[in-house]
C-alpha positions, 0 to 999 in steps of 0.5 A: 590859976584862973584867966583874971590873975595878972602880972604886974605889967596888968596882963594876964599870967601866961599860965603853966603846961599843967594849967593848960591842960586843966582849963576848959574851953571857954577858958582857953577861949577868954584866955585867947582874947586876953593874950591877944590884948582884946577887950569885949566891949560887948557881946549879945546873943540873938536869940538868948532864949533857945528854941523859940519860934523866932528862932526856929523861923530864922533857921528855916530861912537859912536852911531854905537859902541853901536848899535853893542853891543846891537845887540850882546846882543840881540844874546846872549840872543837868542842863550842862551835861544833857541840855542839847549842846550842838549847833543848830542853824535857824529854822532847823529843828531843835534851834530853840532849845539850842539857843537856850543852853548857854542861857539856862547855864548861866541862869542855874549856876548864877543862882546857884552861886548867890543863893549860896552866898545869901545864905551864909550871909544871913546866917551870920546876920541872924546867928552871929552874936553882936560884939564889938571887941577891941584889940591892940595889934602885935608882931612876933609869932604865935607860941603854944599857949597862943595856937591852943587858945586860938583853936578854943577860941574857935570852937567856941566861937562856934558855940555861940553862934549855935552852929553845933545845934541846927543840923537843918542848917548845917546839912543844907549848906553841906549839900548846897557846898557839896553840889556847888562843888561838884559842879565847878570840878565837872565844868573844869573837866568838861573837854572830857565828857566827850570822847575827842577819839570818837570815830578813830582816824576820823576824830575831829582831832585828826581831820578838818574840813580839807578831808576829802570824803566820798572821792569829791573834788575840794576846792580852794575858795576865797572868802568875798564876805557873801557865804553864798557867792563861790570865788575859786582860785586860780594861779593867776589871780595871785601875784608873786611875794603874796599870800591869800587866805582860803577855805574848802568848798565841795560842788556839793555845797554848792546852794547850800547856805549851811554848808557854805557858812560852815566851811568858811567859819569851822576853825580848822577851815583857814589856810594861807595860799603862798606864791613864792617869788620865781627862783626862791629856795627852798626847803621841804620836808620830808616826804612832803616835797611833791605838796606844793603846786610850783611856786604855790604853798599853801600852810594851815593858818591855825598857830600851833602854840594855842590856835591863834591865827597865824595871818601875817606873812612877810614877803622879805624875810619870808616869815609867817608872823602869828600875831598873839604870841609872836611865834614865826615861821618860815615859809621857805622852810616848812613853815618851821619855827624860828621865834617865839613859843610855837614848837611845831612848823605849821602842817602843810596842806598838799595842793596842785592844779585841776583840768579846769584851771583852779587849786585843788586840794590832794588830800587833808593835813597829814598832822594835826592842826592847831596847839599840840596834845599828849596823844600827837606824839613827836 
């Protein structure tokens, strides 16, 4: 059988197992558009002539594009791995180069993605013969015939468009994939190029900026909006049934800019200072009842469910109110959860008062603050 015998109805003769397997690829690929009811209106290569020089240009134009990708790729990840990354303060050394990181990552990987992208387009635009084909729509699924002409239609799509033949294409955009690639699957694992456990029991993870380090007394301050103006809390500045946020602050510190800005912003820093109306019962958890300073309560402010900021504090119900996700917590109770996707209390930061009249923190957290991860344990 040939593909241009017909039934009565007009339409191509589905042909025989045997058949099938007789018929070349460029039958099965006309047999295809035939048993999908598409007519070739017209069908013209761009470059009817191989190996001209019109068409080894175009293809060097091609290539050139994905080449310029991968090479932008290739910068993207140099510049995301060991472009310095850490923070520096104006006028310290190496603040220029930090403020270019996010800059240069953007621009690289920008680039990499549309010279990528120009390139496929301009290799249909260039390679991609010009048809116009009409085809009339069916329902119903596919049978053999029309899943082994449809591969066939494929390849030999593949044939036409001269594919098979430019190996300069062909290997730029495999390496200019291949880079791209491998660039979005290091940016989805970046969290661990850097080892969270790095200093042990002294890993970020574990502590914040409440530690106390070298035996220095920290204090709770308030933020007054001045990074510079030190406001220390005292148990009479608060009344009963409030909460005020604070942060930690070294005499150290003290004239330091940096360090200042830095204690007020680090995110673990936020903590909800509690005074519980006289009389109020309450729950403490255990090994944590000598934590508070009479009616004082003082809870991390970081949620535990993804690290919003737990800062609505309810006096009447005595819920802390994180207002993201709407976990709750109970502030008589350990800051536990009540409501919401939050599953862990919020950590209680031991507090008590100085000779001097002002809150001081005993120590740091004794669990971790903020979202739970797999080496927290229960």
């Amino acid at each position: 059988m040939t593909i241009s015998e017909r039934g009565p109805s007009g339409v191509s003769r589905t042909p025989t197992p045997d058949e099938l397997e007789n018929m070349s690829r460029e039958q099965l690929a006309r047999l295809a558009s035939e048993l999908d009811d598409v007519e070739v209106i017209h069908n013209q290569r761009k470059f009817p002539i191989p190996g001209t020089r019109a068409e080894r240009r175009a293809e060097r134009s091609v290539a050139l594009w994905f080449a310029v990708s991968a090479i932008a790729g290739l910068a993207f990840l140099g510049a995301f791995v060991f472009w310095p990354f850490d923070y520096r303060a104006p006028g310290e050394a190496g603040y220029e180069v930090y403020t270019l990181y996010t800059p240069v990552v953007g621009l690289t990987f920008g680039l990499s993605v549309l010279a990528l992208g120009i390139g496929v387009v301009a290799y249909v635009k260039k390679f991609f013969p010009d048809e116009v084909s009409v085809q009339q729509r069916h329902d119903g699924a596919s049978d053999e015939v029309s899943r082994r002409t449809v591969v066939a239609q494929l390849a030999q799509a593949g044939q036409d468009t001269t594919i098979g033949r430019r190996p300069l294409i062909v290997r730029s955009a495999g390496v200019a994939a291949g880079v791209f690639g491998l660039g979005l699957g290091i940016a989805a694992i970046a969290p661990l190029v850097r080892d969270p456990w790095k200093g042990g029991d002294d890993a970020a993870l574990w502590t914040t900026g409440w530690r106390p380090v070298g035996g220095e007394t920290v204090y709770l301050r308030r933020d007054t909006g001045i990074p510079d103006e030190i406001s220390l809390v005292r148990p009479e500045d608060q009344d009963a049934g409030s909460m005020e946020t604070v942060f930690p602050f070294r005499e150290s510190e003290r004239g330091d800019e940096e360090a200042l800005f830095h204690g007020l912003r680090r995110a673990d820093s936020p903590a909800m200072l509690i005074r519980l109306r006289p009389g109020t019962e309450v729950v403490h958890r255990d090994g944590q009842d000598g934590f508070h300073f009479g009616d004082f309560y003082a809870y991390s402010k970081v949620c535990t469910h993804l690290g919003c900021p737990a800062s609505l504090y309810e006096s009447q119900t005595q819920r802390i109110l994180c207002p993201c996700h709407q976990s709750q917590f109970i502030a008589t109770e350990y800051a536990k959860p009540v409501f919401g996707p939050a599953a862990r209390p919020l950590p209680q930061l031991p507090i008590t008062v100085n000779d001097e009249g002002y809150f001081v923190a005993t120590g740091d957290y004794v669990e971790a603050v903020g979202p739970s991860f797999w080496e927290l344990g229960s």
